[in-house]
ChimeraX commands (.cxc) that place a marker at each C-alpha (Angstrom):
marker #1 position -24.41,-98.48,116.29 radius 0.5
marker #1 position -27.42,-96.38,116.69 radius 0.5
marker #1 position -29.66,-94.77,114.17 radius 0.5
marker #1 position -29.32,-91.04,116.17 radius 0.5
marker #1 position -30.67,-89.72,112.19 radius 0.5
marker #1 position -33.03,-89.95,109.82 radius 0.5
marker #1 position -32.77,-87.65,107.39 radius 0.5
marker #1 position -35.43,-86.91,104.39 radius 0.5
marker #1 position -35.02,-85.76,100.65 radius 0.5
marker #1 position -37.61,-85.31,98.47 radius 0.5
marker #1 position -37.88,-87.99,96.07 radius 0.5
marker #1 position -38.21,-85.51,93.23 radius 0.5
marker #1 position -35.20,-85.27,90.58 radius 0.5
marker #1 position -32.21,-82.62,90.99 radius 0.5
marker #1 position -33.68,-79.95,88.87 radius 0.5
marker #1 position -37.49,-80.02,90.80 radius 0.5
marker #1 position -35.52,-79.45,94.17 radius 0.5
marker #1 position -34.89,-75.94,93.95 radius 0.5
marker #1 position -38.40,-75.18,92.51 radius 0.5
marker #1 position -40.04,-77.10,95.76 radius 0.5
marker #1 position -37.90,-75.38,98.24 radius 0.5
marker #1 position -40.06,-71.98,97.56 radius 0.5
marker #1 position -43.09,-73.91,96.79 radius 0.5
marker #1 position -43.84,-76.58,99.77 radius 0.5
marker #1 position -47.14,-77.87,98.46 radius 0.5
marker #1 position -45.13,-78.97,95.14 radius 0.5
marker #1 position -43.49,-81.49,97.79 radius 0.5
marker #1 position -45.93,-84.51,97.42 radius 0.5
marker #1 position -44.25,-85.89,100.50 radius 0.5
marker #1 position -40.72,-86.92,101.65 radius 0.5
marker #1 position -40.13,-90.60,100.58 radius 0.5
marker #1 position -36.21,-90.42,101.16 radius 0.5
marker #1 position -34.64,-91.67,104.23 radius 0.5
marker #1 position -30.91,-91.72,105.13 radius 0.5
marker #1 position -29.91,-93.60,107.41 radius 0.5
marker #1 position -27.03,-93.06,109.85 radius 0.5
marker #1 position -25.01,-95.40,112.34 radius 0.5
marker #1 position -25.45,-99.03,110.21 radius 0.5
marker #1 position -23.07,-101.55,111.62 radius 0.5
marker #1 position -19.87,-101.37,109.12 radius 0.5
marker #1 position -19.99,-104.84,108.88 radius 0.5
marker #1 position -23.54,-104.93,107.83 radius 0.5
marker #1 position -24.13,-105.71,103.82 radius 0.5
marker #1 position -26.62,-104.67,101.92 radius 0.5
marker #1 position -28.64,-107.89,101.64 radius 0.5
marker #1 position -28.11,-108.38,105.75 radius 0.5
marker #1 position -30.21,-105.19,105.92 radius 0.5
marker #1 position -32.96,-106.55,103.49 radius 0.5
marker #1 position -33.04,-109.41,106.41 radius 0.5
marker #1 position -33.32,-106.80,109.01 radius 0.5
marker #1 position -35.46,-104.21,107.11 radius 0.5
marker #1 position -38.26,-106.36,105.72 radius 0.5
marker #1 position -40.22,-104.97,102.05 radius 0.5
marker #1 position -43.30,-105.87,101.58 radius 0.5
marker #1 position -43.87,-103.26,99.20 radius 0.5
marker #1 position -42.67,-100.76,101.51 radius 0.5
marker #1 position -39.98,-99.46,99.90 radius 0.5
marker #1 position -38.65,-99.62,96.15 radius 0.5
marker #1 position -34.95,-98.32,96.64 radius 0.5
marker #1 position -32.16,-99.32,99.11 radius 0.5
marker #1 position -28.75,-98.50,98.80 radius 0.5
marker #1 position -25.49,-98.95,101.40 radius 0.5
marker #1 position -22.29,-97.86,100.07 radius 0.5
marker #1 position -19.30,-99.46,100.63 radius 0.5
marker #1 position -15.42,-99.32,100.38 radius 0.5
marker #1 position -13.62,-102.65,100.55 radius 0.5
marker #1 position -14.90,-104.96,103.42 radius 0.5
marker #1 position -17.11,-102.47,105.12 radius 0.5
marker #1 position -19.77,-100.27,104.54 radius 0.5
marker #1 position -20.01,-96.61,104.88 radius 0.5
marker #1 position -21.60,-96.40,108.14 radius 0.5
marker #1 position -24.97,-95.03,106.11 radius 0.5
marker #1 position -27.89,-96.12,104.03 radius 0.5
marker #1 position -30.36,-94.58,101.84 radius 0.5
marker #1 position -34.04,-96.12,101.34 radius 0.5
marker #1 position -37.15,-94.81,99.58 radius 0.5
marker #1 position -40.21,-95.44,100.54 radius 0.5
marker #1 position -43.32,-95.74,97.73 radius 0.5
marker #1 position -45.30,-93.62,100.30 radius 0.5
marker #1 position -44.36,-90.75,103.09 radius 0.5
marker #1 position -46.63,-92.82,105.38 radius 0.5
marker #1 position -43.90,-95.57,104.96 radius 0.5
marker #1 position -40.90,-93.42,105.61 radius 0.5
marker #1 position -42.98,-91.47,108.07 radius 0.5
marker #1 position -43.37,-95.58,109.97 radius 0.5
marker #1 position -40.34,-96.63,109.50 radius 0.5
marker #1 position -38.65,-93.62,111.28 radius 0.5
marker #1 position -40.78,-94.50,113.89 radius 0.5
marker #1 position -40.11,-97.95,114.30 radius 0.5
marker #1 position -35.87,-97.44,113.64 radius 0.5
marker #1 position -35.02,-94.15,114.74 radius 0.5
marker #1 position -32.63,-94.42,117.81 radius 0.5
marker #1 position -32.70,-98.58,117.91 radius 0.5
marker #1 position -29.40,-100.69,117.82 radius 0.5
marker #1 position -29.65,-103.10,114.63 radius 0.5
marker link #1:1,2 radius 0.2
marker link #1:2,3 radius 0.2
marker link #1:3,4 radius 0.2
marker link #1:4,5 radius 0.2
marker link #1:5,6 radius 0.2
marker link #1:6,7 radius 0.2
marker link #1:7,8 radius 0.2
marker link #1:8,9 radius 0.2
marker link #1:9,10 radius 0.2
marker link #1:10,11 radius 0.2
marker link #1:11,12 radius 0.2
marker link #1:12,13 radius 0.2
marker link #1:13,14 radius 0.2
marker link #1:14,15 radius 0.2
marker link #1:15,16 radius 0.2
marker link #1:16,17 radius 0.2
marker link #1:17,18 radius 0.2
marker link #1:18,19 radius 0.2
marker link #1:19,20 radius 0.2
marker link #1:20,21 radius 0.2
marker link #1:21,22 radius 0.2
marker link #1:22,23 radius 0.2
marker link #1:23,24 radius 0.2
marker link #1:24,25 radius 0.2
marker link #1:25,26 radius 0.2
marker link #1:26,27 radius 0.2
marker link #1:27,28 radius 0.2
marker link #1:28,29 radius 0.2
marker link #1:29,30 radius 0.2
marker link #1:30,31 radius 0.2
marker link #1:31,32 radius 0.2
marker link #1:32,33 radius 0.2
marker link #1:33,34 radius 0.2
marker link #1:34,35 radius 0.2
marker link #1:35,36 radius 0.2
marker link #1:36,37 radius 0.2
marker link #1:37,38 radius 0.2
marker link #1:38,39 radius 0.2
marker link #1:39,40 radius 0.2
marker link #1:40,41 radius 0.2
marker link #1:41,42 radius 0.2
marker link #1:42,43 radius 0.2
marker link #1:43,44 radius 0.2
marker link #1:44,45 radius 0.2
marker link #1:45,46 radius 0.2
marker link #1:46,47 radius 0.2
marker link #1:47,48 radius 0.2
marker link #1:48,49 radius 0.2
marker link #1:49,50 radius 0.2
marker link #1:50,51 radius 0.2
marker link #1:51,52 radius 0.2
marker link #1:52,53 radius 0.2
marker link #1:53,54 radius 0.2
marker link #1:54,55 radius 0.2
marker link #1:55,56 radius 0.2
marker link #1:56,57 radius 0.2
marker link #1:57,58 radius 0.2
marker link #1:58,59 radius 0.2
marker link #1:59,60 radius 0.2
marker link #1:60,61 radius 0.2
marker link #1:61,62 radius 0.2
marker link #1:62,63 radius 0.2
marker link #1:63,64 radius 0.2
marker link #1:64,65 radius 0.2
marker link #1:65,66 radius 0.2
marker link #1:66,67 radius 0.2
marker link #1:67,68 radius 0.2
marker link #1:68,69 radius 0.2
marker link #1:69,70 radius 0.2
marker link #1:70,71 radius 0.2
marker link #1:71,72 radius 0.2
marker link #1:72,73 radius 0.2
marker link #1:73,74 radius 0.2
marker link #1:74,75 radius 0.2
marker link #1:75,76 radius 0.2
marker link #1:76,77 radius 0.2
marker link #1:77,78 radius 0.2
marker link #1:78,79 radius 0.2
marker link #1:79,80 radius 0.2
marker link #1:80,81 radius 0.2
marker link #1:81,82 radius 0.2
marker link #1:82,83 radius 0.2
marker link #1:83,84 radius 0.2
marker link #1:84,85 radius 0.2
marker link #1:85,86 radius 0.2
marker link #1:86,87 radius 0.2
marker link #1:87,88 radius 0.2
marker link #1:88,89 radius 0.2
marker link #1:89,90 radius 0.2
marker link #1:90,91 radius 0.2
marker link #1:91,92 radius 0.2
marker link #1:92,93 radius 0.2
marker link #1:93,94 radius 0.2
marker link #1:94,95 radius 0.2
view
């Protein structure tokens, strides 16, 4: 499949969310990623192969149900910068 999305979340908690929606500069950045279109037969550690760390990112999680994944991941990055570049690099590539 192809990633056709990236989608960002603050990587505030719950409660902060509201409050930053009327106050942008509260933001500090979107660090959240979610991605759409992974393989279903990818696993999680397959996309630590793919996605390489480095320090990049501190959070990756793929859901799954049985055999297969969800079709989706979600990743945060330790900086915007590194979401911001990895978007760049993935967004509409075949894994």
């Amino acid at each position: 499949g192809e990633h056709d999305a990236c989608e960002s979340w603050p990587s505030e908690d719950e409660s902060s969310q509201m409050q930053m929606l009327h106050n942008p500069t509260l933001m500090g950045g979107m660090t959240t990623l979610m991605v759409r279109n992974v393989p279903v037969m990818y696993t999680q550690e397959m996309l630590l192969l793919e996605w390489k760390n480095e320090g990049a990112y501190d959070f990756l999680y793929l859901p799954r149900t049985g055999q297969t994944n969800l079709s989706y991941a979600f990743i945060n990055f330790v900086s915007e910068a590194h979401a911001m570049a990895f978007k760049a690099q993935w967004h509409k590539k075949r894994m």
